[in-house]
N, CA, C and O atoms as a printed pandas DataFrame, in Angstrom:
     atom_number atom_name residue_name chain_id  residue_number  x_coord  y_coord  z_coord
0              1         N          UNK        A               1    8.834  -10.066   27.028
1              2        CA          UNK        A               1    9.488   -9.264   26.012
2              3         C          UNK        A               1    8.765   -9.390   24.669
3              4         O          UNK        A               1    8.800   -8.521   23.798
4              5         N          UNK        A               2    8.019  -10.704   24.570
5              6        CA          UNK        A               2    7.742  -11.077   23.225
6              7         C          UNK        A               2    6.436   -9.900   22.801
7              8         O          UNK        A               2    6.283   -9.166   21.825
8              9         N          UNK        A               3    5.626  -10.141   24.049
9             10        CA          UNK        A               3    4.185   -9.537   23.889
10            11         C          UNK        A               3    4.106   -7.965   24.262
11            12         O          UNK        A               3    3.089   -7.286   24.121
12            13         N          UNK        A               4    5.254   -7.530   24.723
13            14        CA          UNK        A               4    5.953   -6.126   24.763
14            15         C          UNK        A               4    5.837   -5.670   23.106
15            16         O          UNK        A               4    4.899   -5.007   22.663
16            17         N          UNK        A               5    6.957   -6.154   22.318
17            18        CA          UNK        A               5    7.092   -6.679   21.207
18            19         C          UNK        A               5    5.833   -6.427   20.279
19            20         O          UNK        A               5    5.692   -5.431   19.570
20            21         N          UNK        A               6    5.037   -7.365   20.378
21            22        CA          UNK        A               6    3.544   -7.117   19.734
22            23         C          UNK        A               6    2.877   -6.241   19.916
23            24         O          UNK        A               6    2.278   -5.640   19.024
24            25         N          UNK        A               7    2.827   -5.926   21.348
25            26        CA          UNK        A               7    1.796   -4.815   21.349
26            27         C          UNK        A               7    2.423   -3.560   20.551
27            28         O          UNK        A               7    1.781   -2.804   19.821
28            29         N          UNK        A               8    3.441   -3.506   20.759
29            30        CA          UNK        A               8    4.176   -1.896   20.048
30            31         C          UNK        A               8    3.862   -2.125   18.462
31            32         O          UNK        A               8    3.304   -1.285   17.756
32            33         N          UNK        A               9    4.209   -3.108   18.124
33            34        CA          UNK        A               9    4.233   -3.671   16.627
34            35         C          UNK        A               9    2.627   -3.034   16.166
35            36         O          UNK        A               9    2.301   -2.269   15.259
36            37         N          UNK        A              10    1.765   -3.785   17.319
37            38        CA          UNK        A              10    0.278   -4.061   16.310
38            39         C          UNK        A              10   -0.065   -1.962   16.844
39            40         O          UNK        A              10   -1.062   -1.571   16.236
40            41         N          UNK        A              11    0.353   -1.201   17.450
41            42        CA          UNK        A              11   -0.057   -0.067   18.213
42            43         C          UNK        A              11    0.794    0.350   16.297
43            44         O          UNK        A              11    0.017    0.728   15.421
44            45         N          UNK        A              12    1.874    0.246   16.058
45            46        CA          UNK        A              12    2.395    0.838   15.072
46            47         C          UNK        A              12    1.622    0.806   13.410
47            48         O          UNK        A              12    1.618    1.623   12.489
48            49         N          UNK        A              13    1.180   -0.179   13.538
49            50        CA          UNK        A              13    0.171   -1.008   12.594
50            51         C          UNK        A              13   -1.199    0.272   12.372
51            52         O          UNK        A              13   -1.404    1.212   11.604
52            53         N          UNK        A              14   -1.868   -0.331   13.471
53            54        CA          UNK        A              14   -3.138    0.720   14.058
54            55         C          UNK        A              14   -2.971    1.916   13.814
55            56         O          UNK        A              14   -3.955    2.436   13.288
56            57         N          UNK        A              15   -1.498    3.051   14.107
57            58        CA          UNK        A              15   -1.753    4.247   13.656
58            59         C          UNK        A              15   -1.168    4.214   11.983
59            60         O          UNK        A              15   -1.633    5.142   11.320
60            61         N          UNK        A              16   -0.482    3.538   11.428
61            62        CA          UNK        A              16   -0.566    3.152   10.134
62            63         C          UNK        A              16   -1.346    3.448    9.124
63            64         O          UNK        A              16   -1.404    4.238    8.181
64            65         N          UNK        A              17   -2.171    2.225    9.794
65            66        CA          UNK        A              17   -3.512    1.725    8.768
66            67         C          UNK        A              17   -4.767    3.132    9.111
67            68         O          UNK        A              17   -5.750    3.424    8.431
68            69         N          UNK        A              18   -4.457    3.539    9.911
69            70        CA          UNK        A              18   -5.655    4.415   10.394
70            71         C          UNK        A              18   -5.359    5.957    9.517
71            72         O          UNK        A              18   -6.131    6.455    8.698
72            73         N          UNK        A              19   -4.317    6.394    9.860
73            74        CA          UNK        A              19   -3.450    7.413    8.986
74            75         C          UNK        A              19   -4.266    7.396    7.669
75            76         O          UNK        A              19   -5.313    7.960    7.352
76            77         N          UNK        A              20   -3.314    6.442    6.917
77            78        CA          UNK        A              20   -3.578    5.830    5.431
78            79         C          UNK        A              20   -4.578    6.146    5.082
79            80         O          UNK        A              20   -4.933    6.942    4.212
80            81         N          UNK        A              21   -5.246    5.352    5.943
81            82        CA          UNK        A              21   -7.651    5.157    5.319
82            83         C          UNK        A              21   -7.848    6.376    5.647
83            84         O          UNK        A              21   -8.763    6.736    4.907
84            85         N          UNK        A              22   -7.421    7.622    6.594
85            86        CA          UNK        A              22   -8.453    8.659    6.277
86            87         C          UNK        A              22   -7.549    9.707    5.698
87            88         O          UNK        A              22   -8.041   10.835    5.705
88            89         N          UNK        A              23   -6.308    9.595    5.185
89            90        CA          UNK        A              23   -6.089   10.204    4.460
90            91         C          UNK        A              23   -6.265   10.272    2.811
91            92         O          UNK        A              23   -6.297   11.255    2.070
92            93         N          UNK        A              24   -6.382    8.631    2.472
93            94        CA          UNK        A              24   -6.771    8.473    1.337
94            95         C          UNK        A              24   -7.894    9.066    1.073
95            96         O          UNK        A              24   -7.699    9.792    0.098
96            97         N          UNK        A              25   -9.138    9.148    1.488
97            98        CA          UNK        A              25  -10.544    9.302    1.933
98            99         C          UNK        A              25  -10.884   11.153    1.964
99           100         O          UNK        A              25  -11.820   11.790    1.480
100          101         N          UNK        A              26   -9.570   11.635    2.819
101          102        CA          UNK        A              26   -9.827   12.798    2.524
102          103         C          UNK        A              26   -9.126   13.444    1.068
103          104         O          UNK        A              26   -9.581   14.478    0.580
104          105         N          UNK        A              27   -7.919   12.675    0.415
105          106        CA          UNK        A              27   -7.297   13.485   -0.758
106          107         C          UNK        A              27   -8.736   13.181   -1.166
107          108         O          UNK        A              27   -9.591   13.976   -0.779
108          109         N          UNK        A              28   -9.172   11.962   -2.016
109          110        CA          UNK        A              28  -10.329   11.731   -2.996
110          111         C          UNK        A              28  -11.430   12.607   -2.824
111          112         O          UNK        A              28  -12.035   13.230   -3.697
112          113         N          UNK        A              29  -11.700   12.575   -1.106
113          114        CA          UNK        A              29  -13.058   13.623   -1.402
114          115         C          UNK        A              29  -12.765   14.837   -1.870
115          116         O          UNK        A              29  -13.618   15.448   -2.513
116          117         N          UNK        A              30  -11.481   15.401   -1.621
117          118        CA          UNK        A              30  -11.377   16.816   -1.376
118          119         C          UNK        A              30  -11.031   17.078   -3.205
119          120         O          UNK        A              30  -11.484   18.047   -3.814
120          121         N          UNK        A              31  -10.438   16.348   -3.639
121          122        CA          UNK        A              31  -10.083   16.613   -5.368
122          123         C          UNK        A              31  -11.362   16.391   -6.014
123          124         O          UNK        A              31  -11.545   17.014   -7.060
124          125         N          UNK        A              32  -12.157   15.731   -5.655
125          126        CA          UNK        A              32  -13.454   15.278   -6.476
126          127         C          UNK        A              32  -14.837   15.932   -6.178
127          128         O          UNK        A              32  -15.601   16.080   -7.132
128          129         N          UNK        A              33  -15.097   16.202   -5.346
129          130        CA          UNK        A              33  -16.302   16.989   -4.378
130          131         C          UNK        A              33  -16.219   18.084   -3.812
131          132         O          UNK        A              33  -17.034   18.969   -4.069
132          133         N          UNK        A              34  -14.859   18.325   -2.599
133          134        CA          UNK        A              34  -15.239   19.992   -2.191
134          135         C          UNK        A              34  -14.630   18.899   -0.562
135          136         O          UNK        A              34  -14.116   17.798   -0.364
136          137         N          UNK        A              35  -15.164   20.215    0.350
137          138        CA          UNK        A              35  -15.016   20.360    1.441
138          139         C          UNK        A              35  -15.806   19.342    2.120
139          140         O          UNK        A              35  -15.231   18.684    2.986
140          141         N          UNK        A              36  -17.132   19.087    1.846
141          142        CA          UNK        A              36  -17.932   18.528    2.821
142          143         C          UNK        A              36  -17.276   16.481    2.735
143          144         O          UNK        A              36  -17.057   15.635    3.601
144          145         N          UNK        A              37  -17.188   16.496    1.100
145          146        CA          UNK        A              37  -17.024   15.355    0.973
146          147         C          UNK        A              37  -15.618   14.878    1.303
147          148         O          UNK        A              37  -15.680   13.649    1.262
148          149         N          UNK        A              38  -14.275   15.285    1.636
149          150        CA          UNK        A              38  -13.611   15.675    2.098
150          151         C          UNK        A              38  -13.789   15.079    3.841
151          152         O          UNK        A              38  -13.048   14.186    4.254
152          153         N          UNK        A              39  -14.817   15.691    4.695
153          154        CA          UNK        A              39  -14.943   15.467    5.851
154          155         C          UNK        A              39  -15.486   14.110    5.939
155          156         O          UNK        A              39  -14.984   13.190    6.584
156          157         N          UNK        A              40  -16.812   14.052    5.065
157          158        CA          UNK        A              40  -17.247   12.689    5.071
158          159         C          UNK        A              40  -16.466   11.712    4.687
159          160         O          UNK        A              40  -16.245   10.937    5.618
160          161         N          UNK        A              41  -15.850   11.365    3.499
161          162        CA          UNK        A              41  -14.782   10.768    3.155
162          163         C          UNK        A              41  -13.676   10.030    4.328
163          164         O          UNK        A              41  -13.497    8.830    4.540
164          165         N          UNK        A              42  -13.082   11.123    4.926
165          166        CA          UNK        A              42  -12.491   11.301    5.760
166          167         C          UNK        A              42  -12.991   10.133    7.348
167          168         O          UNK        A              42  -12.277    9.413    8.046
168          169         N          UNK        A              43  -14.021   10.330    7.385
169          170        CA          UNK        A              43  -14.612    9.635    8.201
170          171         C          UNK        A              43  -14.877    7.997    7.780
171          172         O          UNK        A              43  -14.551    7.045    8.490
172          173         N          UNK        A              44  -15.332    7.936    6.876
173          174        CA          UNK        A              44  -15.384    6.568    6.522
174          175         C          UNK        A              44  -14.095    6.196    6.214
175          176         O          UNK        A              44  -13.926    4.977    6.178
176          177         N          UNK        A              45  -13.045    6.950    5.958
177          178        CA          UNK        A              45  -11.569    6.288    5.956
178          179         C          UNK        A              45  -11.403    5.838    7.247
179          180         O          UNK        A              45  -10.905    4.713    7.225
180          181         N          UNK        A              46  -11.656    6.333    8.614
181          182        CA          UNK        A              46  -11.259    6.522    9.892
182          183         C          UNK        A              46  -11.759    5.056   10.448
183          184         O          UNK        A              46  -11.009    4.297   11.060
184          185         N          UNK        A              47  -13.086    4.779   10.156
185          186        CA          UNK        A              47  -14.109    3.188   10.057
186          187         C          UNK        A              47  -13.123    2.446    9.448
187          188         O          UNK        A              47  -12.379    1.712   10.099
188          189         N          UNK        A              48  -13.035    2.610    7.930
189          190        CA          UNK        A              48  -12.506    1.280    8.172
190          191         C          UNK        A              48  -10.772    0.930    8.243
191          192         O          UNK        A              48  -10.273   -0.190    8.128
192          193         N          UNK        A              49   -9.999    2.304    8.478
193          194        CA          UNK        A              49   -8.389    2.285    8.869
194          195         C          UNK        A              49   -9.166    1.545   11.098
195          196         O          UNK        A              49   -8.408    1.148   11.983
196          197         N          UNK        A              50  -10.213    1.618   11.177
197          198        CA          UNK        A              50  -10.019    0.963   12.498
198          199         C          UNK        A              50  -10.206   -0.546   12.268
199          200         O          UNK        A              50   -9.516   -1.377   12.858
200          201         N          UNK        A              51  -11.324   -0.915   11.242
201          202        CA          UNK        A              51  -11.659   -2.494   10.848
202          203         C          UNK        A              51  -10.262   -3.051   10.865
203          204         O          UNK        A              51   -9.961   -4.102   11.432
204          205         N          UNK        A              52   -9.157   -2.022    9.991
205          206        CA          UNK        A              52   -8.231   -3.030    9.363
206          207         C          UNK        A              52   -6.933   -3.285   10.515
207          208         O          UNK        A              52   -6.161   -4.244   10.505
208          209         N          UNK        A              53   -6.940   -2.219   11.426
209          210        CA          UNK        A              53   -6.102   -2.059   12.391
210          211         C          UNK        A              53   -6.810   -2.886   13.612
211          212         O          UNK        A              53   -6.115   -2.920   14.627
212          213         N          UNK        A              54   -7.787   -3.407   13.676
213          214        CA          UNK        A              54   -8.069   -4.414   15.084
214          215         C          UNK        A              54   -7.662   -5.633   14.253
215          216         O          UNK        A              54   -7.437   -6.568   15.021
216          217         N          UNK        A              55   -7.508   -5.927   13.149
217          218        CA          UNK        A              55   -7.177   -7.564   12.624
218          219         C          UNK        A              55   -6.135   -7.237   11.497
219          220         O          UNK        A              55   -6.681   -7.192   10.394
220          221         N          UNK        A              56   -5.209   -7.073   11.479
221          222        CA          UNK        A              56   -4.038   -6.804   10.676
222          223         C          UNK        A              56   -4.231   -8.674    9.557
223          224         O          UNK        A              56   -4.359   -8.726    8.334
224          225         N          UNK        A              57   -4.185   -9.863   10.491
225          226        CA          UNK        A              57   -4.435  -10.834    9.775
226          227         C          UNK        A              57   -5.501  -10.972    8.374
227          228         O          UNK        A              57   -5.328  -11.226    7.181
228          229         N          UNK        A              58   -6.999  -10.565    9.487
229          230        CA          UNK        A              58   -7.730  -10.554    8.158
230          231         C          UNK        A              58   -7.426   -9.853    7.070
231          232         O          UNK        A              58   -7.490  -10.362    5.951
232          233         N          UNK        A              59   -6.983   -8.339    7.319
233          234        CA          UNK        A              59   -6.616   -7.677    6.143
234          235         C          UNK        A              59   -5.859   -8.483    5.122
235          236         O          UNK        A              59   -6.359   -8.491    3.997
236          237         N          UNK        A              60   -4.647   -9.224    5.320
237          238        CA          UNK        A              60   -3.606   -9.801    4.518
238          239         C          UNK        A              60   -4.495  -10.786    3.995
239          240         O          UNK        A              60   -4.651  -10.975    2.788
240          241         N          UNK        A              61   -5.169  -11.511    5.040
241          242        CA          UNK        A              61   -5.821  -12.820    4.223
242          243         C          UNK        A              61   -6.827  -11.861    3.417
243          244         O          UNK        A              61   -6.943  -12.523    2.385
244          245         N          UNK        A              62   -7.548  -10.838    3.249
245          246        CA          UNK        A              62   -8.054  -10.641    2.091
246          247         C          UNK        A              62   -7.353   -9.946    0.984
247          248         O          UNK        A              62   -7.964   -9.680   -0.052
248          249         N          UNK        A              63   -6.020   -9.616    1.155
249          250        CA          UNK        A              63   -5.439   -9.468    0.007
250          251         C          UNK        A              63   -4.853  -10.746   -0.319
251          252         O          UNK        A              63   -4.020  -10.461   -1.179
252          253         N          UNK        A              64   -4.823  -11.628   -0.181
253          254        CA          UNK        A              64   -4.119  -13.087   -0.720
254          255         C          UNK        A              64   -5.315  -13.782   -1.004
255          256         O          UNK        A              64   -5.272  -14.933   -1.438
């Protein structure tokens, strides 16, 4: 039940954090640059909303 539990937790996390990073990535490009930067943006949000979603830990330990 426990690791039932986790996996849903860290799966909820993952589309979270992943969301977030390329949406942030696409408002900034798209208000500041245009379309292309926007896509690119977008993509490097997608990198690292995955960095932060395979280790939810490290993330926290680098905000603390």
């Amino acid at each position: 039940m426990i690791k039932k539990l986790q996996f849903v937790l860290h799966v909820i996390w993952a589309v979270a954090a992943i969301t977030l990073a390329v949406t942030i990535g696409v408002v900034f490009g798209w208000t500041h640059h245009g379309l292309v930067a926007a896509i690119a943006l977008g993509f490097v949000g997608l990198c690292v909303g995955a960095l932060v979603a395979a280790s939810p830990s490290s993330f926290f330990q680098l905000l603390g």
